[in-house]
N, C-alpha and C positions, 0 to 999 in steps of 0.2 A: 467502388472500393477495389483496390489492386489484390489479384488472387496473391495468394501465399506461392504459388509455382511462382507467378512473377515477381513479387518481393525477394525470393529466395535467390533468385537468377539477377536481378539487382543488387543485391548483398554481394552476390560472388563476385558482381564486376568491380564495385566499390573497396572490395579486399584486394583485386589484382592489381587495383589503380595504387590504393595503399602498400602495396608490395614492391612495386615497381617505384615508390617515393622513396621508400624506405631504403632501397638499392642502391638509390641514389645518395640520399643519406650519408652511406656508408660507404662509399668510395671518394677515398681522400683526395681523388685528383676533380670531384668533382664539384659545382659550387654550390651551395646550398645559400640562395637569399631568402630577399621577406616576401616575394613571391612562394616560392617553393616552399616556404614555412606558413602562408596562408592558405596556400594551397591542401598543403596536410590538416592542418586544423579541419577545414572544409570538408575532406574525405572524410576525417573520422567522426564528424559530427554526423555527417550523413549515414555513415555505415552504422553507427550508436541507433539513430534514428529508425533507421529501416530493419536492422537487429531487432532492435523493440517489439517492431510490429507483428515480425515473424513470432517472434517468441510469445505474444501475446494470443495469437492466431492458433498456434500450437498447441497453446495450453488451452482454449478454448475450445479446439476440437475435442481434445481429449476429455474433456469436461464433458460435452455433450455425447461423447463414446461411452462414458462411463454411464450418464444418465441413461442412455440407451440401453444399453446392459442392464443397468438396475432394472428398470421399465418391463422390459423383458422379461426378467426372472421374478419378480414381484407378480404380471401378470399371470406367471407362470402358476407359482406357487397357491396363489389365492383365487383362481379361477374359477372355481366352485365354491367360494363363500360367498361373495359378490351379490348373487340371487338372494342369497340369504340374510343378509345385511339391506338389501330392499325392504324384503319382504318386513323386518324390525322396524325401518322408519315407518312404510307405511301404517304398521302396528299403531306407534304413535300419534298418528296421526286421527282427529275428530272425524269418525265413519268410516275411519282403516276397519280393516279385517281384525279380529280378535281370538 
């Protein structure tokens, strides 16, 4: 799987190739055929694509930052119950402790 640093450094190149079509595009002395129009389709299909991934990567970091943090603070908080919450199943349990 391609890191997110290289997806991200893909994307930018895909957006300069798009920019530089686009340039072109727009200068009326220039010719825009059905190459240079499959060509853009092409770009942006790909830049849509590899956008995606980033964005998907991103928010899956963050997903698991945030679970981290909760994780954290959860153990934080309850860190001395824990023992004690043992100590009640084995209560339940047939020759636990009573």
């Amino acid at each position: 799987m391609e890191s997110l640093k290289g997806l991200k450094e893909r994307r930018d190149a895909l957006a300069k190739d798009i920019r530089a079509l686009a340039d072109k595009a727009n200068d009326p002395q220039a010719k825009w055929g059905e190459s240079e129009e499959q060509r853009w389709k092409e770009l942006n299909a790909a830049f849509d694509e590899v956008h995606g991934k980033v964005e998907r990567l991103e928010r899956a970091s963050g997903v698991v930052s945030t679970l981290e943090k909760s994780d954290e603070a959860y153990q934080a908080k309850f860190a001395g119950i824990r023992p004690t919450l043992e100590r009640l199943e084995d209560d339940d349990e047939p020759g636990g402790a009573k």
